[in-house]
FIMARGU-13776 format. One line per 5 residues: number of its first residue (from 1); their letters; for each residue x, y, z of N, C-alpha, C. Coordinates in pm, 1 decimal, decimal comma. Example, Ala and Ser with C-alpha at 12.3 -4.5 7.8 and 13.67 -1.06 7.14 Angstrom:
2
1	AS	1319,0:-569,0:780,0:1230,0:-450,0:780,0:1320,0:-330,0:780,0 | 1285,0:-225,0:708,0:1367,0:-106,0:714,0:1290,0:3,0:787,0 .
This chain:
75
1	XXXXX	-1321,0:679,6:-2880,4:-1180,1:698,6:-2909,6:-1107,9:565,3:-2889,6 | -1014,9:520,8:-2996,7:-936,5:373,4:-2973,1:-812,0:447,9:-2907,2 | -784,9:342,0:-2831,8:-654,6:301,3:-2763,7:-564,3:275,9:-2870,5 | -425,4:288,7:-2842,3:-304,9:260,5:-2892,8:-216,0:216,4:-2854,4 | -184,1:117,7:-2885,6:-43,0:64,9:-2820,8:97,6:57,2:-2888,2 .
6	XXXXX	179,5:106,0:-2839,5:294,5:162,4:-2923,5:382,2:4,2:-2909,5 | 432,6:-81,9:-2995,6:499,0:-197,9:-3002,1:674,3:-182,3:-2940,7 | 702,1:-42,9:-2955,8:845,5:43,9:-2960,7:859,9:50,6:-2814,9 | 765,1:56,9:-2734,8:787,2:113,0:-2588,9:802,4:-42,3:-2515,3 | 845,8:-1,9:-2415,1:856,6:-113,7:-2323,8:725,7:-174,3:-2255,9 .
11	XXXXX	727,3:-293,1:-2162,4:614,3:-372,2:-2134,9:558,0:-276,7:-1980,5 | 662,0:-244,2:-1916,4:639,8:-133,2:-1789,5:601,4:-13,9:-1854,6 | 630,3:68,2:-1944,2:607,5:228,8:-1981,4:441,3:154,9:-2058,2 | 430,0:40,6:-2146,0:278,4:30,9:-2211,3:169,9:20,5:-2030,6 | 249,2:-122,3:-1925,6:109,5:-116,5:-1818,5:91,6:28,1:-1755,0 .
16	XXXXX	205,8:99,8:-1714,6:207,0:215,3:-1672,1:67,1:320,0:-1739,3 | 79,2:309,1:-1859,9:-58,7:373,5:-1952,6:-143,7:314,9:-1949,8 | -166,7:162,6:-1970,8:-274,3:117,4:-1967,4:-268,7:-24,3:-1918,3 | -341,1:-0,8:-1782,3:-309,2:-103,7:-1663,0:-365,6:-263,0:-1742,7 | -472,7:-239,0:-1828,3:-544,3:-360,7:-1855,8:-459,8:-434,7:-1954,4 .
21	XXXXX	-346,4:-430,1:-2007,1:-265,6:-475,1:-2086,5:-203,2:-591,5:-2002,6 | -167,4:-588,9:-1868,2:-159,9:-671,6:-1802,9:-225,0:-811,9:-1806,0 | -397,4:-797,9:-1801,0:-434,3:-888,7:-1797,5:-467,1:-953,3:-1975,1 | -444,8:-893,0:-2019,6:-420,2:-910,1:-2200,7:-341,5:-1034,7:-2259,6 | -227,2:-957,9:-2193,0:-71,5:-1006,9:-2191,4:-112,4:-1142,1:-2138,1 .
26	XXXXX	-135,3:-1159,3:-1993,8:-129,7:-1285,8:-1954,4:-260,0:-1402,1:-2028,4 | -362,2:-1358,5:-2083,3:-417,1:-1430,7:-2159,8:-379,9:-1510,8:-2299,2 | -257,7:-1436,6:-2303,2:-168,1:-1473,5:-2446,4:-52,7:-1556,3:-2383,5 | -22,8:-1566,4:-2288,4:69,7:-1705,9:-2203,4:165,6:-1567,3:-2163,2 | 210,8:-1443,0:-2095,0:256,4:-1455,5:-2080,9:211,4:-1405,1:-1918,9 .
31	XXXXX	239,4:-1537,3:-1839,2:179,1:-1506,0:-1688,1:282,9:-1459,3:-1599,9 | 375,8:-1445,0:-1584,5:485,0:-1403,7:-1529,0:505,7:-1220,7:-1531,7 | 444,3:-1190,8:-1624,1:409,8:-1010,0:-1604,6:344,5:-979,6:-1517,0 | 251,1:-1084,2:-1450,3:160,0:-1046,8:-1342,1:196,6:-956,3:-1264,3 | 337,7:-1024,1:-1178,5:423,8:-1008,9:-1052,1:470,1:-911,7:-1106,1 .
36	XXXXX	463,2:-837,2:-978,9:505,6:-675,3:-953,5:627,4:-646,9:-980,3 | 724,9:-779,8:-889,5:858,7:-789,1:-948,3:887,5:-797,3:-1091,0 | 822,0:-874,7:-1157,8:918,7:-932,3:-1269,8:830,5:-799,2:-1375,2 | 753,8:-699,2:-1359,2:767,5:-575,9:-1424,1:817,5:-453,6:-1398,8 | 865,7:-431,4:-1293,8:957,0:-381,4:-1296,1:1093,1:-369,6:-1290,6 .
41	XXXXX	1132,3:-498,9:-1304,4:1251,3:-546,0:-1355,5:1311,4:-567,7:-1516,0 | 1233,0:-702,4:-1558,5:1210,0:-704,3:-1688,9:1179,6:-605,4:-1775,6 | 1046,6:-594,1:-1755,9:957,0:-498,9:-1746,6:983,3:-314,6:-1825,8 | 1084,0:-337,4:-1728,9:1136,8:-200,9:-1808,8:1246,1:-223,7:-1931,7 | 1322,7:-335,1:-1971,6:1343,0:-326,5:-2114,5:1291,2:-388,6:-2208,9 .
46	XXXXX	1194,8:-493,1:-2157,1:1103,9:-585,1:-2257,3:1039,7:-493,4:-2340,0 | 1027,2:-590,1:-2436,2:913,1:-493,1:-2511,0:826,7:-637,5:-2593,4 | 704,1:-560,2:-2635,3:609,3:-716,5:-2661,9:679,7:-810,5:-2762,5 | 777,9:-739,1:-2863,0:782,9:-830,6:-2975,8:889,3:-917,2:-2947,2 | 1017,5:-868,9:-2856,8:1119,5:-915,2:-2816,8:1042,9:-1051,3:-2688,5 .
51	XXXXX	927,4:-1038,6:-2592,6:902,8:-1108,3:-2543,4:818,9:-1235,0:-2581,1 | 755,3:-1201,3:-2717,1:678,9:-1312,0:-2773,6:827,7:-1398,5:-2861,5 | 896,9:-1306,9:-2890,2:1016,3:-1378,7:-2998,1:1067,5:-1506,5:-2850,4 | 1111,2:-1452,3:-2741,1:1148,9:-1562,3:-2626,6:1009,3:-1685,0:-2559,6 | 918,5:-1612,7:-2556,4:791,4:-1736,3:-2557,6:749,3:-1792,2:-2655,8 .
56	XXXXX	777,8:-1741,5:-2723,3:739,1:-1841,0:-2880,5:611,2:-1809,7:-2935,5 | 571,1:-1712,2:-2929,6:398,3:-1622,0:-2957,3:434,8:-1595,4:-3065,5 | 339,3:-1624,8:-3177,5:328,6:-1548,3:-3288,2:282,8:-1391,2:-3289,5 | 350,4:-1318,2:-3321,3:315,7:-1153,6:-3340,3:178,0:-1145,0:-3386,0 | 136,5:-1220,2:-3445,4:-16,3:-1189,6:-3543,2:-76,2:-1249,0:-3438,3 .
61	XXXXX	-111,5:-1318,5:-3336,5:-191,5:-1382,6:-3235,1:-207,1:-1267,3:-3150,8 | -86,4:-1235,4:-3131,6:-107,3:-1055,4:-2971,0:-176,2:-993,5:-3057,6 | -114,5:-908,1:-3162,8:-188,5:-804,9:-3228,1:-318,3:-815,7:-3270,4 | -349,0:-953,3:-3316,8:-536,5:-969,2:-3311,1:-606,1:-956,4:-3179,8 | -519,2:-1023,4:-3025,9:-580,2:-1013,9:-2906,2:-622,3:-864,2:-2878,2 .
66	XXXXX	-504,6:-821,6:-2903,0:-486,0:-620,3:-2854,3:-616,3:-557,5:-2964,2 | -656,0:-582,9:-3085,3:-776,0:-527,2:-3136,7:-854,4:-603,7:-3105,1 | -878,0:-742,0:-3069,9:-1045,3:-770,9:-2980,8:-1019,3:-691,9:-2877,3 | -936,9:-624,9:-2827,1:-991,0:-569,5:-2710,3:-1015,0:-360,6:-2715,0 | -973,7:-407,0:-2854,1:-1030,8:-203,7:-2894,9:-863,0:-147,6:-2905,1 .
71	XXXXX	-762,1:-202,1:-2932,8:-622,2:-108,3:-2962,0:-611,8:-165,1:-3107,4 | -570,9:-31,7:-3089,5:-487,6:1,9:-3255,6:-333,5:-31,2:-3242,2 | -272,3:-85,2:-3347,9:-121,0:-126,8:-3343,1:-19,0:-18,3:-3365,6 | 56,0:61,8:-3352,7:181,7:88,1:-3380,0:299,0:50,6:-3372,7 | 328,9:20,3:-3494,2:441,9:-86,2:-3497,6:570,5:26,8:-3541,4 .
């Protein structure tokens, strides 16, 4: 069964489901999700596309990372 990751939900409601997104995330630069603080702060209104638009990540770079690792996109 694939995983899904909903693009619509926030960066706290996606680790909340699936803890390993965490370490995903930070392989794509963004290391500051690590901290406990800054997800549940941030965390709860971020969402991936709004946070790559402020780091400067291309959308097509996450979304290829998130299927090497077995998720499906919902955008």
């Amino acid at each position: 069964m694939s995983k899904t990751i909903d693009l619509s939900k926030t960066v706290y409601e996606l680790c909340q489901d699936e803890p390993e997104i965490i370490e995903i995330m930070k392989s794509l630069g963004f290391d500051s999700i690590a901290g406990p603080g800054m997800l549940k702060t941030a965390g709860r209104f971020m969402t991936i596309p709004k946070g790559a638009k402020m780091k400067g990540i291309p959308m097509e770079k996450i979304i290829e990372a998130f299927r090497q690792n077995g998720y499906k996109i919902l955008e």
